[in-house]
N, C-alpha and C positions, 0 to 999 in steps of 0.2 A: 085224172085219178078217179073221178064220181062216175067216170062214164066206166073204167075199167074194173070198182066193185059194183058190179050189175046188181041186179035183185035175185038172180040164182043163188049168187056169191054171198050174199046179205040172211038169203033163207038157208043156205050150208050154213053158214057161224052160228044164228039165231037157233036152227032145230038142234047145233052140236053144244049148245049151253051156254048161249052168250046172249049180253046184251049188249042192243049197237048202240048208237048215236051219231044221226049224221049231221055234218057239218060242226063241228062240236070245238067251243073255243077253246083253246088249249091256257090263254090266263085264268081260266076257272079251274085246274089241275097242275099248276105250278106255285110255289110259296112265292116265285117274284110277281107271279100276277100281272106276267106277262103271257103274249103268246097268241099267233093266227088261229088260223079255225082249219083241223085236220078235216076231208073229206068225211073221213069214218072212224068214229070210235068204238073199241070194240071189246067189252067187259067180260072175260069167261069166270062164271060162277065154280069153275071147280077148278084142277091140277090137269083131267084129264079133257075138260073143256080148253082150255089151253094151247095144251099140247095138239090138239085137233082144229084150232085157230090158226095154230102155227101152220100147222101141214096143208090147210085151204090155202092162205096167201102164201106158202111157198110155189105150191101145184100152181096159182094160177097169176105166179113171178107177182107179187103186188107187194109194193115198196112199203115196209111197216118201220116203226119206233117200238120199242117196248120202253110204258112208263111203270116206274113206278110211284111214288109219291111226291114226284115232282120237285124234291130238296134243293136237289145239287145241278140246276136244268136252264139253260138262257134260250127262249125259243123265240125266233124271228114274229115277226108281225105279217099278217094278209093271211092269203090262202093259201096254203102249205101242200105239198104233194107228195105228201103219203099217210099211209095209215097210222094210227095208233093201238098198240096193244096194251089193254092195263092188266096188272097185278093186283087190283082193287081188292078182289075176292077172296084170293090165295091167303087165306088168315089161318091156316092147321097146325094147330100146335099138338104136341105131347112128349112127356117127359117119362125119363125113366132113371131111376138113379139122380145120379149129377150131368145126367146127360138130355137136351131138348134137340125136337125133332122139329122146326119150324117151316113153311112154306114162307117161299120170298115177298109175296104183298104185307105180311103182315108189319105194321109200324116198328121202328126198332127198339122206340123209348114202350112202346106196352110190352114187349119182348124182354125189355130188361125189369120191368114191374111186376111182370109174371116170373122171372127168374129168382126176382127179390121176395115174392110172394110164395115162393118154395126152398128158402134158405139156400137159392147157388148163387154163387158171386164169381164176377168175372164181366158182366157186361153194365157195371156201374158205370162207366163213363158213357154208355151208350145214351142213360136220362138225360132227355130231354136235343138228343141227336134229331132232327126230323126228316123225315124220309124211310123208307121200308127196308128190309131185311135185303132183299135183293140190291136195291140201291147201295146199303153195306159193304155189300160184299165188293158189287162193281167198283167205288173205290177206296176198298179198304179203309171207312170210314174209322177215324181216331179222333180222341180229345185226351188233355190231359193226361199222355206220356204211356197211352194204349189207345191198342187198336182189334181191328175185326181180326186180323191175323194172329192175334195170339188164343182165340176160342173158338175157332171152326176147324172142325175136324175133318169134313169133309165135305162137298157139295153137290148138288145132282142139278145136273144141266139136262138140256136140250140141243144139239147139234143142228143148225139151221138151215143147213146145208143137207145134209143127210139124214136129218129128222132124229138121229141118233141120242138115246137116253143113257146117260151111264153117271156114276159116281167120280169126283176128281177129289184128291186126295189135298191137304193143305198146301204140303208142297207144289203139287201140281196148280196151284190154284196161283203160284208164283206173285203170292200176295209182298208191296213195294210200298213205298210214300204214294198214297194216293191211288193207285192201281193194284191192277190184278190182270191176269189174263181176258177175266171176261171183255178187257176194253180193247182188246187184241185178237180176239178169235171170232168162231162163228156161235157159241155156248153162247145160251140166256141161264140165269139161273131158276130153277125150280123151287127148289127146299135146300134146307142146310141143316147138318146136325154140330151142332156145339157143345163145347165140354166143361166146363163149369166145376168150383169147388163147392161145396158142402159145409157151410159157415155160420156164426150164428144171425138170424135176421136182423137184429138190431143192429148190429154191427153194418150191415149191408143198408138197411135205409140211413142211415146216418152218415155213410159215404158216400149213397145218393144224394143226399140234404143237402151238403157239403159242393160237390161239382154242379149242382142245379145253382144253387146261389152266388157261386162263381161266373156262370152262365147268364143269368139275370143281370147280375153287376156291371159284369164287361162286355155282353155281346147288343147289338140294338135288336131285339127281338120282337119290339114291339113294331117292327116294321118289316115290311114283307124285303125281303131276300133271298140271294140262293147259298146263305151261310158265308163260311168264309170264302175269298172270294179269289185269290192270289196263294200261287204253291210257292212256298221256299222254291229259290235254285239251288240251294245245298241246304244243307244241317242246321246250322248256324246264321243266316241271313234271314230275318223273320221282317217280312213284307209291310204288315200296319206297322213298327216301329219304322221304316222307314219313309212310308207315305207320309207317316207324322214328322218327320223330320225335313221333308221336303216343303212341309208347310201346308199339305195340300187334305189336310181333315178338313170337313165340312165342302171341299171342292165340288162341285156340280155342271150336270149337262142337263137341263130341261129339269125334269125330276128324279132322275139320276143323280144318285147324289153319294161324296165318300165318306160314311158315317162318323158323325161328331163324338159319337161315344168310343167305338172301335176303327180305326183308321184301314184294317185290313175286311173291313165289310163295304159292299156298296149295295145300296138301299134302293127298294122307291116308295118318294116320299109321298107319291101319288097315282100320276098317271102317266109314270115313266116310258120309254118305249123301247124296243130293242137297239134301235139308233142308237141313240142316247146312252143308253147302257154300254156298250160297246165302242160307242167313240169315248165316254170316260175312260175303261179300262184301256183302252189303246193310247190314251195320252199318258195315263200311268205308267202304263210299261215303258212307252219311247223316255218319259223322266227316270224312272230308274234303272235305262239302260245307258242314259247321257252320263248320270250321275255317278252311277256305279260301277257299270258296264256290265251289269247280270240282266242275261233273258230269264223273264219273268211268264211265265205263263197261267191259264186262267183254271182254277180249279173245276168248277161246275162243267159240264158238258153243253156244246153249244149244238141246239137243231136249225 
C-alpha cells in the first residue's frame, strides 16, 4: 500500500486540498483507542477537496475507509492496508427556516446544539450521540425511542464507483434498525438536509438536559468505547439485560472488558487490543446463542 500511494499520488491529494498523514495510527482517531497505523491519512479541507480525493484513489484503484468520527468503529492492530479518508473538515452548516443544510464531518451532538441554538427540535436525542453526521446517517444512529430516520430529508452522496453526485430521498436512503443503504452501496455521504420543528428553546434544552443525564447515568462514558455495542435480534430482546443476566457484567479479556455500569457496552479499560475486544464479544455471542438461541451481532463496524 505505501509503495502504491507514490509521491505523485500524495502531491495530487495535497495540491487538491488535503492534508495527508502518513503512516497515521488509527487509535488516535477512534473513541475505542484502538487501531493500526493506515499507510496514509488523508484530510480534504473542503466538500469539493473530497469529492477530488475520492476520484484520485478511485483513478489509481487505491483501497480506502472513509472515517468519520470514529464512534461506532473496532479497527484491527498492526499495519493496515489501505487508505483513510476523513470527514474531519466537512463542518458546513446553514439553516433556513426549520430546515439545516449540514455537511457529514460535522459532530452530531454540536449539530443538535446548533439546532437548539435556533429554536428547531428534533435532533434532541442526538446530545451527546458521538460520532459525525455522516457516521449518523451510516447507521441510522438513535437513542431514546428516535432516530436519524425520522429528520433527514434527504441526502447527497457520492457514487464511488461512478464518481456520481446526486440527491437520495429519505426513502431512498432505506433507513432500518441500525442501517441504511450507505452500508449496502457504493454512496459515501456528503451533506444532509434535515427538517426540524420550530419550538420554544427552553423547551428544547431542557429535553436536552434530560437525555444527557440519562446518558451519564447509565452509560460508562467515561471510558473510551465504541458506544453501545450489541444490536437487538429483534424488537424486544435488549442485549445488556441479558449479558447481565448471564452473570457476565464486569467480564473481561485483557482490558477488554463488559462494562460494570451498562452491561450492553464493552469498554477499554486501558490498553485493550483488537484481540481481546473481539474474542470478548465472540464469547458473548456464542453464550447468548447457547443460552437463548439468538444470533447476536456486533453494532459498530469492524476494519
Amino acid at each position: 500500500m505505501s509503495e502504491i500511494i507514490n509521491e505523485n499520488i500524495i502531491k495530487a491529494l495535497y495540491t487538491g486540498g488535503c492534508e495527508i498523514k502518513k503512516n497515521e495510527p488509527l487509535k488516535n482517531h477512534t473513541y475505542f483507542r484502538i487501531g493500526g497505523y493506515t499507510p496514509c491519512m488523508i484530510m480534504p479541507r473542503t466538500k469539493q477537496a473530497f469529492i477530488n480525493a475520492i476520484k484520485v484513489l478511485t483513478e489509481n484503484q487505491i483501497t480506502y475507509r472513509t472515517l468519520g468520527g470514529g464512534a461506532n468503529l473496532i479497527v484491527r492492530d498492526g499495519n493496515l492496508d489501505f487508505a483513510v479518508i476523513a470527514t474531519k473538515y466537512l463542518t458546513e452548516i446553514k439553516i433556513a427556516e426549520n430546515k439545516i443544510y449540514a455537511e457529514a464531518g460535522i459532530p452530531i451532538t454540536r449539530l443538535s446544539l446548533i439546532a437548539c441554538e435556533n429554536s428547531l427540535s428534533g435532533l434532541e436525542f442526538a446530545s451527546g450521540i458521538p460520532g459525525t453526521l455522516g457516521g449518523a446517517l451510516f447507521m441510522n444512529a438513535g437513542a431514546y425511542d428516535d432516530e436519524m430516520k425520522n429528520v433527514v430529508e434527504s441526502v447527497e452522496v457520492i457514487n464511488t464507483k461512478t464518481l456520481e453526485i446526486k440527491k437520495i430521498t429519505n426513502t431512498e436512503m432505506n433507513f432500518g434498525y441500525r442501517k441504511s443503504i450507505l452500508q449496502s452501496s457504493d454512496f459515501i455521504a456528503l451533506s444532509a438536509e434535515i427538517k426540524l420543528q420550530i419550538k420554544n428553546k427552553k423547551e428544547i434544552e431542557e429535553k436536552m438536559k434530560e437525555l444527557l443525564t440519562k446518558r451519564w447515568e447509565k452509560q460508562p462514558i467515561e471510558y473510551p468505547s465504541a458506544g453501545s455495542t450489541f444490536k437487538r435480534p429483534k424488537p424486544d430482546f435488549y442485549v445488556g439485560t441479558t449479558i447481565e443476566k448471564l452473570g457476565l457484567k464486569g467480564y473481561s479479556q485483557g482490558d477488554a472488558q463488559i462494562s460494570e455500569k451498562h452491561a450492553g457496552f464493552v469498554i477499554n479499560r486501558g490498553n485493550a487490543t483488537y484481540e481481546e475486544i473481539i474474542k470478548l464479544t465472540d464469547f458473548v455471542k456464542e453464550k447468548i446463542k447457547k443460552e437463548y438461541g439468538e444470533n447476536v451481532e456486533l453494532e459498530p463496524e469492524i476494519w
